[in-house]
C-alpha positions as CSV (number, residue, x, y, z in Angstrom):
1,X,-66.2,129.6,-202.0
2,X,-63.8,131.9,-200.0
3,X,-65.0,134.0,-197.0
4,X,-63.1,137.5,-196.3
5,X,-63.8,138.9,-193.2
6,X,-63.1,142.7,-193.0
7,X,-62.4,142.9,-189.4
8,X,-60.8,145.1,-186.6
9,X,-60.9,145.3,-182.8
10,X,-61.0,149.3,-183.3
11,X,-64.0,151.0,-185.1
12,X,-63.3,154.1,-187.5
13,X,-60.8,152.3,-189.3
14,X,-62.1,151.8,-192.5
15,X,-63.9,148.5,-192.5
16,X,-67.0,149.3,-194.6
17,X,-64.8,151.2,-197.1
18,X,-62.7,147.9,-197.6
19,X,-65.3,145.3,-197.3
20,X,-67.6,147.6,-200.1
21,X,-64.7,148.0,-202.8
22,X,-63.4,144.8,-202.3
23,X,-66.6,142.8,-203.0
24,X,-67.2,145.3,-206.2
25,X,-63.4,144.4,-207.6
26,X,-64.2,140.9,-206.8
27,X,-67.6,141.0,-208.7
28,X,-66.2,143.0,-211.3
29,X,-62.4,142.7,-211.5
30,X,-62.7,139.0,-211.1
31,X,-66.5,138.0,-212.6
32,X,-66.9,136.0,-209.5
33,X,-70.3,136.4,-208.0
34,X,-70.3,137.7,-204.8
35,X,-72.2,138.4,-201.9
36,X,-71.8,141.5,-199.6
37,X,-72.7,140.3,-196.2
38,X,-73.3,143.3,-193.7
39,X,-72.9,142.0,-189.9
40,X,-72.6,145.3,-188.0
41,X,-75.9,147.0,-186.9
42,X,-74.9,150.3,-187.9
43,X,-75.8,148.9,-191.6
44,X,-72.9,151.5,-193.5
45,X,-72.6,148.8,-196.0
46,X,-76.4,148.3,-196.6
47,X,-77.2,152.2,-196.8
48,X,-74.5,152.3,-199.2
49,X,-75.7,149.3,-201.8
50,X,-78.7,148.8,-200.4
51,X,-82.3,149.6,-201.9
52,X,-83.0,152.1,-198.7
53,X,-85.7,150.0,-197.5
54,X,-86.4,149.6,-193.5
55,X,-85.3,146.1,-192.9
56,X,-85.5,144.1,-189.2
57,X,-84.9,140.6,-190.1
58,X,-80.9,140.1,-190.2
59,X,-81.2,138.6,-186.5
60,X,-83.7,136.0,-187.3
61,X,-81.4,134.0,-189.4
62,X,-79.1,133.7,-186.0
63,X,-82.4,133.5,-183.7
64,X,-84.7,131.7,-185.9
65,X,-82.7,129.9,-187.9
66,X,-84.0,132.1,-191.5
67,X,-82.4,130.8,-194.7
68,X,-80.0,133.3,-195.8
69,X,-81.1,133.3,-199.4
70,X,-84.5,134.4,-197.9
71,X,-82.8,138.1,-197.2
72,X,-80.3,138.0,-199.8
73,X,-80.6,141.1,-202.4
74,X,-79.5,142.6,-205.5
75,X,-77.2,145.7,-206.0
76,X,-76.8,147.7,-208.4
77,X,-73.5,145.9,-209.6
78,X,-73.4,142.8,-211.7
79,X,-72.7,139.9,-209.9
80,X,-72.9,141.6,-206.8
81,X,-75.0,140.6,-204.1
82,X,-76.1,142.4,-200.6
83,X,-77.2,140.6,-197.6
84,X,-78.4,143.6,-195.4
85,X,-78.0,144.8,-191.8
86,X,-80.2,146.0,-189.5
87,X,-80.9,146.9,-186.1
88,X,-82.1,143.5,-185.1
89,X,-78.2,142.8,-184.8
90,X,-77.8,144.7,-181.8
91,X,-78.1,142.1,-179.6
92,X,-76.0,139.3,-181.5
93,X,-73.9,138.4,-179.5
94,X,-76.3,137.6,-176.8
95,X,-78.1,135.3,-179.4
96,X,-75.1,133.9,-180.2
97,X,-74.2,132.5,-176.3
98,X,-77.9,131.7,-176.1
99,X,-77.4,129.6,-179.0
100,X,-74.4,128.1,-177.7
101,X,-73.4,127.2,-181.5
102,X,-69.8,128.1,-181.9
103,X,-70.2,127.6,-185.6
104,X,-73.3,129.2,-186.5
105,X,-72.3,131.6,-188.8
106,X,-69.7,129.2,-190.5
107,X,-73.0,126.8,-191.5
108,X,-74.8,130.1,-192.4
109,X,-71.8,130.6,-194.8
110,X,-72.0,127.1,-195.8
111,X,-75.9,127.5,-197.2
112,X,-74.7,130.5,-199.6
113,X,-73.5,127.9,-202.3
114,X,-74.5,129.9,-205.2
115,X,-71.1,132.1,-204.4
116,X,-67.6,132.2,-205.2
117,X,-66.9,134.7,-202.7
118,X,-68.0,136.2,-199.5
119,X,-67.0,139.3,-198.0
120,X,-68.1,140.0,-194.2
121,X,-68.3,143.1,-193.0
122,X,-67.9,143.1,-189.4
123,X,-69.1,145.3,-186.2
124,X,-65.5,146.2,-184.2
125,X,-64.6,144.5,-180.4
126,X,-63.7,141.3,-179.5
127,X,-67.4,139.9,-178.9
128,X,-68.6,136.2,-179.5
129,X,-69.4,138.1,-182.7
130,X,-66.1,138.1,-183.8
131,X,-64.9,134.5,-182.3
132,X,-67.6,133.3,-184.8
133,X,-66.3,135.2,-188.0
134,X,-62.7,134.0,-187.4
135,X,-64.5,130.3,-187.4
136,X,-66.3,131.3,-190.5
137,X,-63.2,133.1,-192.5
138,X,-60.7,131.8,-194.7
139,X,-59.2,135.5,-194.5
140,X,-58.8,138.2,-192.0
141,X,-58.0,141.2,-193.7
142,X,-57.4,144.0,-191.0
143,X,-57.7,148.2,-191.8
144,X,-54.9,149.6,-189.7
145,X,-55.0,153.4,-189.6
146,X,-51.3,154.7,-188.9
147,X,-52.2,155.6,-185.2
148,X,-50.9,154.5,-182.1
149,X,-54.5,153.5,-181.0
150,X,-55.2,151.5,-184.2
151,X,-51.5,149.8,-184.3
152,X,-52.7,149.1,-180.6
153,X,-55.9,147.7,-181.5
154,X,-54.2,145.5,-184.1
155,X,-51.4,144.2,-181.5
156,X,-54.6,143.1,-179.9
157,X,-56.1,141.0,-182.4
158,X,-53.2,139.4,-183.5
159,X,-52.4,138.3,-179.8
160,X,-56.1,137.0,-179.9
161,X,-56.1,135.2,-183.2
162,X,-52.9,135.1,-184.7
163,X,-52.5,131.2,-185.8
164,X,-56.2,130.6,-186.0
165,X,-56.9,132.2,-189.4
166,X,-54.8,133.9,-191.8
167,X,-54.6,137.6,-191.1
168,X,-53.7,140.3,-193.9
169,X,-53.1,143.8,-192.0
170,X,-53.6,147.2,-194.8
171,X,-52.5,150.4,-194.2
172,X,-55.6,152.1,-194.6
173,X,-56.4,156.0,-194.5
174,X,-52.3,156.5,-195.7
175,X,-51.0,160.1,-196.0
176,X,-47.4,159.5,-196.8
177,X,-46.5,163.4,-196.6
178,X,-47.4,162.9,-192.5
179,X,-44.0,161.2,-190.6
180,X,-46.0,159.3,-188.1
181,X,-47.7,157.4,-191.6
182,X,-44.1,156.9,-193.6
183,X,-43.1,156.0,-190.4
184,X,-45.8,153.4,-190.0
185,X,-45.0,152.1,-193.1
186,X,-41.6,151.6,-193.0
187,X,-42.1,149.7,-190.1
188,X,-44.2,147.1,-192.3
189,X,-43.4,147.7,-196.1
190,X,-44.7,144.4,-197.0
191,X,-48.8,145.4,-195.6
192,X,-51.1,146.8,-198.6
193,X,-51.7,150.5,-198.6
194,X,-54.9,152.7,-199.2
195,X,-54.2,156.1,-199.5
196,X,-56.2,158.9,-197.7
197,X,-58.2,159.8,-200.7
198,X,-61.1,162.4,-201.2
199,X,-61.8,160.5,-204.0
200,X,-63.0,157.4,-201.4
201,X,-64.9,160.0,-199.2
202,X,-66.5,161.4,-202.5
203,X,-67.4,157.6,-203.5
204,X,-69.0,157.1,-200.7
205,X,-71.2,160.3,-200.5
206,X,-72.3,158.8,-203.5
207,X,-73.0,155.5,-202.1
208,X,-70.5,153.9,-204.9
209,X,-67.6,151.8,-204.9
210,X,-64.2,154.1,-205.8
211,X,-63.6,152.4,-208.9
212,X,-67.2,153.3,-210.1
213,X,-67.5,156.8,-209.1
214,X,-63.4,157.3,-209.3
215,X,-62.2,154.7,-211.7
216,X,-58.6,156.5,-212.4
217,X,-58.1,157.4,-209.0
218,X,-54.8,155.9,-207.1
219,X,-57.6,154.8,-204.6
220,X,-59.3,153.1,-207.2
221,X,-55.9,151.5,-208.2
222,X,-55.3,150.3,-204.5
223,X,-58.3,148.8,-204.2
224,X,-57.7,146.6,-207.0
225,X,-54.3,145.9,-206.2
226,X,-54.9,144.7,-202.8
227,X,-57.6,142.5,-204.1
228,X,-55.6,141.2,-206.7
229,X,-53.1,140.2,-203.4
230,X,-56.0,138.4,-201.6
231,X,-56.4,136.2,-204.6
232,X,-53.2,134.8,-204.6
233,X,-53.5,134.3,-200.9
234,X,-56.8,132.8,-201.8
235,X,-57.0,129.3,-199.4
């Protein structure tokens, strides 16, 4: 089993769109079953797969020690699981330092057996949240909007965990016509890049991965392509 954390120190990046169309191309582009695991309270990635059902028991399986596969549900999307978020995550990272298990969410990864992948989607800051996902992750990958405050915000986590856990930065929300963005990725031609897309926006007012509700789209085909590069960076 491989853990992908879809992580950034910055919020409004892009992390939900990532962490949603990457598990969906690794469900369906790969037949590996996945699960979906929504960490951030905000629950972007549960309103967007989930069943729309009022849920309050994602903090229990920090605080009460809950079996994951108790909350774990199906999507819509074969071989594509959802473990939900609620607001009960608000106050994680308190539980977390109560807890005083630096590894909690690592064993909580380790009792989700019955999948090849998981893809975490993560709440922004650097919180005991996050020291706890880079334990549990095999994989940073990091959104990177071409801004100075996201480049910034990047800087940041690389400082922080650069060396514990491999990091894979993407230009995400990439308008090439813009000089700041070709700037941007000139600078780092080697990073993935997601293109500014209406077709992503119109994806997700649907509340469907891009390469359901836009399968042709370039978005569509950046999706796959980056998670085609994550597997052969799989560890």
């Amino acid at each position: 089993m491989t853990t992908v954390a879809i992580y950034s120190v910055k919020g409004g990046v892009g992390k939900t769109t990532l962490a949603i169309n990457l598990a969906w191309c690794a469900a369906t582009l790969s037949s590996r079953r996945t699960l979906l695991w929504d960490l951030d309270p905000q629950g972007s990635a549960t309103w967007a797969l989930g069943d729309g059902r009022a849920h309050d028991r994602a903090g229990a399986l920090f605080a009460k020690g809950v079996s994951p596969a108790k909350l774990i549900a199906a999507t819509a999307f074969d071989r594509l699981d959802l473990l939900p978020a609620d607001a009960s995550l608000r106050d994680l990272n308190h539980q977390l330092r109560e807890l005083d298990k630096k590894r909690r969410l690592r064993k909580l990864v380790g009792e989700l057996g019955d999948h090849d992948t998981v893809v975490l989607d993560c709440p922004p800051g650097l919180t005991e949240t996050s020291d706890q996902v880079v334990r549990a992750a095999d994989l940073l990958v990091v959104p990177v909007v071409p801004s100075a405050f996201s480049q910034q915000a990047f800087a940041t986590l690389d400082r922080e965990f650069g060396g514990q856990v491999p990091i894979l930065p993407v230009h995400m929300m990439v308008d090439r016509r813009r000089a700041l963005h070709a700037e941007a990725i000139a600078r780092n031609p080697d990073w993935p890049v997601i293109p500014m897309a209406s077709a992503v926006e119109n994806a997700t007012a649907q509340r469907l991965p891009t390469g359901v509700a836009a399968p042709r789209s370039p978005a569509a085909a950046a999706f796959a392509q980056l998670w085609r590069t994550i597997e052969q960076r799989r560890v």
